[in-house]
C-alpha positions as CSV (number, residue, x, y, z in Angstrom):
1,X,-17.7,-23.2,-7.1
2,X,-17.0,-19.5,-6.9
3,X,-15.2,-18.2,-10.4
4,X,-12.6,-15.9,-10.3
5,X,-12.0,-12.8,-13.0
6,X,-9.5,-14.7,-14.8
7,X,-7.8,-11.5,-16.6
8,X,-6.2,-11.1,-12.9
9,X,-4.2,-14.0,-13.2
10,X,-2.6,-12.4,-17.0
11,X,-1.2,-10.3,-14.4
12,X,2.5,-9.8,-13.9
13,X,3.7,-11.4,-10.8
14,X,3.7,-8.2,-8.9
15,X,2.4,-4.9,-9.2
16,X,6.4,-2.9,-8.9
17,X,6.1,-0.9,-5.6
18,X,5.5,-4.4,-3.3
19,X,8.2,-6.0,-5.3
20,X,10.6,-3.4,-4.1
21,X,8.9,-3.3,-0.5
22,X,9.5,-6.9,-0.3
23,X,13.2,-6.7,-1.8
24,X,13.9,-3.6,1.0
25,X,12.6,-5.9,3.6
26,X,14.7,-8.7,3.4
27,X,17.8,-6.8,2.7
28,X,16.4,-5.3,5.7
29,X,16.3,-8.6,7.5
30,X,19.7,-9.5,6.2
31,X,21.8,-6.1,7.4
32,X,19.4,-5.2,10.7
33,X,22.1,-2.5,11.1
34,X,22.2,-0.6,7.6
35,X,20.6,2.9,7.7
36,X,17.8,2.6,4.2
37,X,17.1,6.0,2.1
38,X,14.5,5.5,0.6
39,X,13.5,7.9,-2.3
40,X,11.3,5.3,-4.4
41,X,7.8,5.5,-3.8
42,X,6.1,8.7,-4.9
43,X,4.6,9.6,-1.3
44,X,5.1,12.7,0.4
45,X,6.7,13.1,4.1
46,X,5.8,17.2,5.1
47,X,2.5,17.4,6.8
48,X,-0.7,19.1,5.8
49,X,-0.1,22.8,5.6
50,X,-1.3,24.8,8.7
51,X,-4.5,26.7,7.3
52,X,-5.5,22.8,5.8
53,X,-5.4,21.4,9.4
54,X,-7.0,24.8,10.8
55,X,-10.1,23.8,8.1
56,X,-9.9,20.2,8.9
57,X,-10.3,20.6,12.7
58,X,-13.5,23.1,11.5
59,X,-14.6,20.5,9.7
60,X,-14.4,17.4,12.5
61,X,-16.1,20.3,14.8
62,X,-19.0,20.6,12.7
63,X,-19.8,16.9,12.4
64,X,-19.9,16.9,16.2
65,X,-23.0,19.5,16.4
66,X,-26.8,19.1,15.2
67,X,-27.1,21.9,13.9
68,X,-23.6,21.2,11.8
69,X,-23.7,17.5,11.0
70,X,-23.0,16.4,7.8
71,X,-24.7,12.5,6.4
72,X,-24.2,11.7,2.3
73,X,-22.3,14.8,0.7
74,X,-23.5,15.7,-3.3
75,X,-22.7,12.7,-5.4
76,X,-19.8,15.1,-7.0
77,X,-18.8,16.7,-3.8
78,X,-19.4,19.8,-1.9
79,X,-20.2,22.7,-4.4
80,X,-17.9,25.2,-1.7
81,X,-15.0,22.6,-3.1
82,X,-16.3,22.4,-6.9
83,X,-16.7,25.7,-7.1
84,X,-13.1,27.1,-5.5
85,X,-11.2,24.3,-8.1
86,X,-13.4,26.3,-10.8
87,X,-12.0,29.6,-9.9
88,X,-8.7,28.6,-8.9
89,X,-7.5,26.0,-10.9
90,X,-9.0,27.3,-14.2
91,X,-11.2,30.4,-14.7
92,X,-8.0,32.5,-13.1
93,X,-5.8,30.5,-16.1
94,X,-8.8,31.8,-18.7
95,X,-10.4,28.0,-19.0
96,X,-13.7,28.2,-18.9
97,X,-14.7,24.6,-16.5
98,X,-18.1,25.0,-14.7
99,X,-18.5,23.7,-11.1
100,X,-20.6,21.1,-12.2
101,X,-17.9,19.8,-14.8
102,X,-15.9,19.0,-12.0
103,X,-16.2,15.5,-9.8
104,X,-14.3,15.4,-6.0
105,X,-12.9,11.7,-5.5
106,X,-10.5,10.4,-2.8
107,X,-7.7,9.7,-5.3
108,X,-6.5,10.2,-8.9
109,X,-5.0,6.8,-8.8
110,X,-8.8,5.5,-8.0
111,X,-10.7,7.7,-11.2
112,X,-7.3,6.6,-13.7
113,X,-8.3,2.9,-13.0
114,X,-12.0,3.3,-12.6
115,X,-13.2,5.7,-15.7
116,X,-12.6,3.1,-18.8
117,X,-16.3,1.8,-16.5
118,X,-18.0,4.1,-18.9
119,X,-16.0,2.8,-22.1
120,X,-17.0,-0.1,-24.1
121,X,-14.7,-3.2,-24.0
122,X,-13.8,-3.1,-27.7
123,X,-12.2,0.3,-27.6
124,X,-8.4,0.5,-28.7
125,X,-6.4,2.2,-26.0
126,X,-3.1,3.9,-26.3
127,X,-0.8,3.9,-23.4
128,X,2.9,5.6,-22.8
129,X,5.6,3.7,-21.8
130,X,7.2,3.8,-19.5
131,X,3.9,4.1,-17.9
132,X,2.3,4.9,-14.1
133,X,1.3,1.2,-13.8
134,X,-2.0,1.8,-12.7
135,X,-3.4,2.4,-16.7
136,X,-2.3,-0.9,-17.6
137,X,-3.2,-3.5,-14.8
138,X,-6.7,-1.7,-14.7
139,X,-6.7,-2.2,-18.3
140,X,-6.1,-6.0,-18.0
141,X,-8.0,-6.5,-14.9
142,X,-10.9,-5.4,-17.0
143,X,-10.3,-7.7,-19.6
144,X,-9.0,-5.3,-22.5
145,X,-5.7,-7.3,-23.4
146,X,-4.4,-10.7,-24.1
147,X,-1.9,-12.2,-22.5
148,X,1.5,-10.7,-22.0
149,X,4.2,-11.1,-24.6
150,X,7.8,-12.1,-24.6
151,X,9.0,-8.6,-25.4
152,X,6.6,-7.3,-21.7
153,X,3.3,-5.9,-24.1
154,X,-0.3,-7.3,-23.6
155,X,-1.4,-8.2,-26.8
156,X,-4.5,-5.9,-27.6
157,X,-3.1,-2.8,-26.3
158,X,-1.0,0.0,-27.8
159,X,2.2,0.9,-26.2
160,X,4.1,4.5,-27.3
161,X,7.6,4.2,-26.2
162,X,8.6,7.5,-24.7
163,X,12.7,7.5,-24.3
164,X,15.3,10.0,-24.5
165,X,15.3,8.9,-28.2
166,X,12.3,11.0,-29.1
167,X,12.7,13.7,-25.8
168,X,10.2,11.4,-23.9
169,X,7.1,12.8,-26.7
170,X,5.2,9.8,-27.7
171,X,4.5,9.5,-31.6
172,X,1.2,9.3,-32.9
173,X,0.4,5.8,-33.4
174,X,-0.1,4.9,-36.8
175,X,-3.1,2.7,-35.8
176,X,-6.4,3.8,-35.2
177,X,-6.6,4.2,-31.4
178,X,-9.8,5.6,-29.6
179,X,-8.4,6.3,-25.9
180,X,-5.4,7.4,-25.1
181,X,-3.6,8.1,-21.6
182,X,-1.4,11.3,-21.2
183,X,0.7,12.2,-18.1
184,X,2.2,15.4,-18.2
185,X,4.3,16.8,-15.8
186,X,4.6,12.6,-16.5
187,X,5.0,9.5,-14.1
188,X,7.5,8.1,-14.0
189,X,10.4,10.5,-16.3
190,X,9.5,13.6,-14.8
191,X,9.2,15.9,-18.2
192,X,6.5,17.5,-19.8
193,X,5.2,19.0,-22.7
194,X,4.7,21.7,-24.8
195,X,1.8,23.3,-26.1
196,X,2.3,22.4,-29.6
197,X,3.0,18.9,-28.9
198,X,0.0,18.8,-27.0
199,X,-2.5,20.4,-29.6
200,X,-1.3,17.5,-32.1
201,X,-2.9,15.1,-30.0
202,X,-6.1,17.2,-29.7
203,X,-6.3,17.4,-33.2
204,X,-5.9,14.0,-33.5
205,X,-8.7,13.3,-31.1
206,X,-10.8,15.8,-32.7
207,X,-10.3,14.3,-36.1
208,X,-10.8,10.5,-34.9
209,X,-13.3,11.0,-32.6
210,X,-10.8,9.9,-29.2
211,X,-10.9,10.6,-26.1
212,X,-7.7,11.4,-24.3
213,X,-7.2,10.6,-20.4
214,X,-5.2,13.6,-19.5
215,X,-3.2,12.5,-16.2
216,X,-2.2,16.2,-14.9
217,X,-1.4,14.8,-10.8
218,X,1.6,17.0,-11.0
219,X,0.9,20.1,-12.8
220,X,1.6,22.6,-9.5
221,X,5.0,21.8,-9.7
222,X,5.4,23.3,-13.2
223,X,7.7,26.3,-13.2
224,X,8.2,27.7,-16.5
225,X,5.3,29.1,-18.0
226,X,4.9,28.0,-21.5
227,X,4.2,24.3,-19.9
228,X,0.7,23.7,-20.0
229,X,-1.0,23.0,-16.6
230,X,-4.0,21.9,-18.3
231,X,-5.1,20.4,-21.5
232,X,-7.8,22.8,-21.4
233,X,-5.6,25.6,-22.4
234,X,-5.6,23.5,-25.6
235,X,-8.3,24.6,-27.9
236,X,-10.8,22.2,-28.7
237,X,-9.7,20.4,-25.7
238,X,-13.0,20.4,-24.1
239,X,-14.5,18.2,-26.9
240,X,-11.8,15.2,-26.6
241,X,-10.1,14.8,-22.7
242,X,-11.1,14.3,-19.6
243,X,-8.3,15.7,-17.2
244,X,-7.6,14.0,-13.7
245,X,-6.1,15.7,-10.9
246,X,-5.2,15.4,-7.2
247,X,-4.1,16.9,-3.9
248,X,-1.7,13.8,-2.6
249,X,1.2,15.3,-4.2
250,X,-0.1,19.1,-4.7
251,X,-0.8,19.5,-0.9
252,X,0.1,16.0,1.1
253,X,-3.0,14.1,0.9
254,X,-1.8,10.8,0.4
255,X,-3.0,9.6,3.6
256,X,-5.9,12.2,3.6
257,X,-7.4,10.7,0.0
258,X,-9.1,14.1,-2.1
259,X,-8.9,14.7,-5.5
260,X,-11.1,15.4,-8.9
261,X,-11.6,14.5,-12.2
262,X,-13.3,17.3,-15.1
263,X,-15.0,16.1,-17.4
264,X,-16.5,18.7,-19.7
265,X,-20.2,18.4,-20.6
266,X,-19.4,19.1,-24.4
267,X,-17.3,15.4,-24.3
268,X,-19.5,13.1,-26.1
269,X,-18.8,8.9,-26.2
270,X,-20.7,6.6,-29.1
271,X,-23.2,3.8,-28.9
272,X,-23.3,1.2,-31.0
273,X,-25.5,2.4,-33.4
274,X,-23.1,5.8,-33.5
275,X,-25.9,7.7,-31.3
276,X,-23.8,10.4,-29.3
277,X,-24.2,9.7,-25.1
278,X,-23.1,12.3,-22.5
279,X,-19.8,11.1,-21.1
280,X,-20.3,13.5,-18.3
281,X,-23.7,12.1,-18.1
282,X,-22.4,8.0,-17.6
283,X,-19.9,9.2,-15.0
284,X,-22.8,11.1,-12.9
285,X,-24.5,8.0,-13.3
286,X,-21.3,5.5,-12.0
287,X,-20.2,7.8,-9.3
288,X,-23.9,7.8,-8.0
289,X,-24.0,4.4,-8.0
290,X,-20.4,3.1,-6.5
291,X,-19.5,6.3,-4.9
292,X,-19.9,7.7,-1.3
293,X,-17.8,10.7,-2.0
294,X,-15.0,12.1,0.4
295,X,-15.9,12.4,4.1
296,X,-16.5,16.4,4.7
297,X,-14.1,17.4,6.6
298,X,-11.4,16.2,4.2
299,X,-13.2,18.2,1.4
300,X,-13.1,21.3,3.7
301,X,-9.6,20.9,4.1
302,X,-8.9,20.6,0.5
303,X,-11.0,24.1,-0.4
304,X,-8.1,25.8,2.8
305,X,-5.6,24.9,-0.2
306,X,-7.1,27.8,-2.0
307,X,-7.4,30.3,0.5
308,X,-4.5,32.9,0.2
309,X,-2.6,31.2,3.3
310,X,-3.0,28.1,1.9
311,X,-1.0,28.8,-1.4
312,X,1.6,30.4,-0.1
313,X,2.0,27.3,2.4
314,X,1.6,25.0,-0.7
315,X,4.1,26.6,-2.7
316,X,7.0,26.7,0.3
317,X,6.0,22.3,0.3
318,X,7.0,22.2,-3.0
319,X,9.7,24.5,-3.2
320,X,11.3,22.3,-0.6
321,X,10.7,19.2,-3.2
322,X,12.3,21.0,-5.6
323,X,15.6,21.6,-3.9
324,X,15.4,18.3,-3.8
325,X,14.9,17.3,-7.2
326,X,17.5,20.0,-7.9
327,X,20.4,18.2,-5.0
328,X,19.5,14.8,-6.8
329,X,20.1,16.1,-10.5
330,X,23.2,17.7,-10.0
331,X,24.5,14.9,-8.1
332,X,23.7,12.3,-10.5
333,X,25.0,14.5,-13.4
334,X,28.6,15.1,-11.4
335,X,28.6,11.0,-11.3
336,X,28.1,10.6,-14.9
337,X,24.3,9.8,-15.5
338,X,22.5,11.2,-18.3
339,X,19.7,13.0,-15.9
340,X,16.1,14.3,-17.1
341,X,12.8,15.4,-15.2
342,X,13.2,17.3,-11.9
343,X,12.5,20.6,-13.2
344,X,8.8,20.6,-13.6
345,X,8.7,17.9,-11.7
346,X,9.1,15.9,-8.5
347,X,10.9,12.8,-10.3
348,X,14.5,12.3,-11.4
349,X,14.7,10.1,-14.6
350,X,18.4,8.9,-14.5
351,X,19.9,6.8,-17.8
352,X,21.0,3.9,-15.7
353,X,23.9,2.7,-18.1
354,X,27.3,1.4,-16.5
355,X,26.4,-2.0,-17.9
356,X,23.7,-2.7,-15.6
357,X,20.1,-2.6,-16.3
358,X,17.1,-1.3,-14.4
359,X,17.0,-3.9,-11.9
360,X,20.7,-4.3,-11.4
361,X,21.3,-1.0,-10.8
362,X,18.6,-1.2,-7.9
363,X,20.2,-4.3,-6.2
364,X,23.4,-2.3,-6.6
365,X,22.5,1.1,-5.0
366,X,20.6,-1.2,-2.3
367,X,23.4,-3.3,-1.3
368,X,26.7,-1.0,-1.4
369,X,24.6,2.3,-0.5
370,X,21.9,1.5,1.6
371,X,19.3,3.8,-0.8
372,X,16.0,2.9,-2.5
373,X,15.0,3.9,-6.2
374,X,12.7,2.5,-8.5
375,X,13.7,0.8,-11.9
376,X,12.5,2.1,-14.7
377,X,11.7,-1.6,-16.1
378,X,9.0,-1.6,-13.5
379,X,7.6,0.9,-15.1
380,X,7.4,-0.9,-18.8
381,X,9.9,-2.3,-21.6
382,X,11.4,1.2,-22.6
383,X,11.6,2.0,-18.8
384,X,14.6,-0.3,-19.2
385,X,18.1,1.2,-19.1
386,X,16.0,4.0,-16.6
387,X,15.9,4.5,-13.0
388,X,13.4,6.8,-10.9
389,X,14.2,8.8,-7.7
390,X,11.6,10.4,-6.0
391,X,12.1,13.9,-4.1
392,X,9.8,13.1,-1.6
393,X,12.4,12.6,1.1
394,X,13.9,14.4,3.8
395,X,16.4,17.1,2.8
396,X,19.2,15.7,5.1
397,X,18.4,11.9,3.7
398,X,18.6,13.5,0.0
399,X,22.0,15.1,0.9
400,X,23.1,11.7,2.6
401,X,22.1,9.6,-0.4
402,X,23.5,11.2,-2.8
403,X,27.1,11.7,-0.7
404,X,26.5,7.9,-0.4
405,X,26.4,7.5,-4.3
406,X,29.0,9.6,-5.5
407,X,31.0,7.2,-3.4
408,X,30.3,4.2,-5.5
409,X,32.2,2.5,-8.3
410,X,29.9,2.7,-11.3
């Protein structure tokens, strides 16, 4: 009789994005005639940028000639990549990350879920909530919890509620903890933060020997410069966090998969018996095991995003996700909704209010206006009262949703 990993079942019936596919759908089925916006799901609609296609096509090419061809890449990817994310994303911001601190994966999403791999079980983690809700069902897939509780917490794991309360800055939990997840630009509110708020979780760290898992997917779209792209520009930084990144959202590679996680060589974990262990060392070692790397061609396309072309292609993509963000806050101000996020970010963070909570509010939007959000419930207990839109739409769909909205009677 085959066993299965019984933490699955502890589970919540649904991870949130198929619960609000399967809601769409038969509202869908229902109303075969009603025009859905949909500006929920975090996934991108321009394609790849010109000079990334121009490298991709190179790429395929090369694969199709002897002298060209490409079998297993470098366990961490293609130095040519490595080495432009080196320059580019750091040494030209003063950080000093090596080429061979750097890993190339096909997705953030993947490295978020995978890394606690290198962690022993009886580690307390720290997660913000609301949350991406990748940390936590990885978490309880892998057996870190207990069961969930009657107020929506797993028992066993720390949850830091970020609301409007406290400017969407978790506290410092009063509890030991020894990892701790950080999103900044964050998933799903959209803000960020500063410097100083930042170096008092690296002192932390520093003084409690933790590691933080620094979740910077967004940091491109950061637009005032004293937000930190990095936690690197932190000092000490390199001692305590590991910093994930990603080109899905940066330059439209959600259906293309490339991205990399840093982790600095000076980032030490602890056995047992307190003997210090390379963490850089144990994720060599994992990625070498379970992990093909990113097809070459992709990888070539992703090291076009740093050629001069390629950023000034980039940054017109996210300009245009900005105007977005921008159309969507002022229309959900004029209508009454406390608004956050969309400034640094691609996510509106809306106070949902009007009586209704997260879900409610969805239902509502869906049935009288035809447009897709995300509740901020689905996102963890203090999501409730929230509600997430996504600039990631077409410009004349944003404009059409939010005409649609100002329409309603809230």
């Amino acid at each position: 009789m085959a066993k299965i990993n019984e933490n699955y079942v502890k589970l919540q019936a649904g991870y949130l994005f198929p619960e609000i596919g399967r809601r769409v759908r038969e509202f869908q089925s229902n109303n075969p005639d009603a025009k859905i916006i949909k500006m929920g799901i975090g996934d991108v609609i321009l394609p790849l940028a010109p000079s990334v296609i121009q490298a991709f096509h190179e790429g395929v090419d090369e694969m199709s000639k002897q002298e060209t061809f490409k079998g297993y890449g470098p366990e961490q990817g293609y130095e040519f990549l490595r080495r432009a994310i080196s320059k580019n994303e750091y040494k030209d911001r003063n950080i000093e990350i090596s080429e061979d601190e750097v890993f190339i994966s096909d997705g953030a999403k993947c490295d978020t879920g995978n890394i606690l791999e290198i962690f022993g079980q009886n580690n307390v983690i720290a997660v913000q909530d609301p949350v991406y809700p990748v940390y936590v069902d990885t978490i309880v897939m892998a057996g870190r919890t207990g069961q969930i509780q009657k107020n929506g917490y797993y028992e066993n794991l720390v949850y830091m509620p970020c609301t409007a309360d406290n400017d969407f800055i978790p506290e410092i939990p009063s509890q030991k903890i020894d990892i701790v997840f950080l999103c900044y630009p964050n998933n799903p509110t959209g803000t960020t933060v500063s410097k100083s708020e930042l170096k008092k979780w690296v002192d932390y760290a520093l003084q409690n020997n933790t590691v933080i898992l620094y979740d910077a997917a967004y940091e491109a779209y950061i637009s005032k410069k004293d937000i930190p792209h990095s936690i690197y520009e932190i000092e000490g930084a390199k001692e305590v966090a590991i910093e994930f990144r990603s080109y899905s959202k940066t330059a439209g590679f959600t259906g293309t998969r490339c991205a990399y996680t840093v982790i600095p060589k000076t980032l030490k974990g602890y056995g047992p018996d307190g003997k210090e262990h390379s963490l850089h060392a144990l994720w060599y070692r994992r990625q070498s095991t379970k992990f093909n790397q990113v097809s070459y061609p992709v990888q070539k396309a992703a090291a076009a995003v740093y050629s001069s072309s390629g950023k000034n292609e980039i940054r017109k993509m996210i300009s245009y996700y900005m105007e977005n963000a921008k159309i969507m806050r002022e229309s959900m101000s004029k209508i009454g909704f406390d608004v956050y996020g969309g400034l640094n970010a691609p996510y509106v963070w809306i106070n949902s209010g009007k009586g209704l909570n997260s879900w409610e509010l969805f239902d509502k939007i869906l049935k009288e206006a035809h447009v897709v959000g995300t509740p901020g419930s689905g996102f963890g207990p203090s999501g409730e009262g929230y509600f997430r839109f996504s600039a990631f739409a077409e410009r004349e769909n944003v404009i059409e949703a939010m005409h649609r909205l100002r329409s309603l009677n809230f």
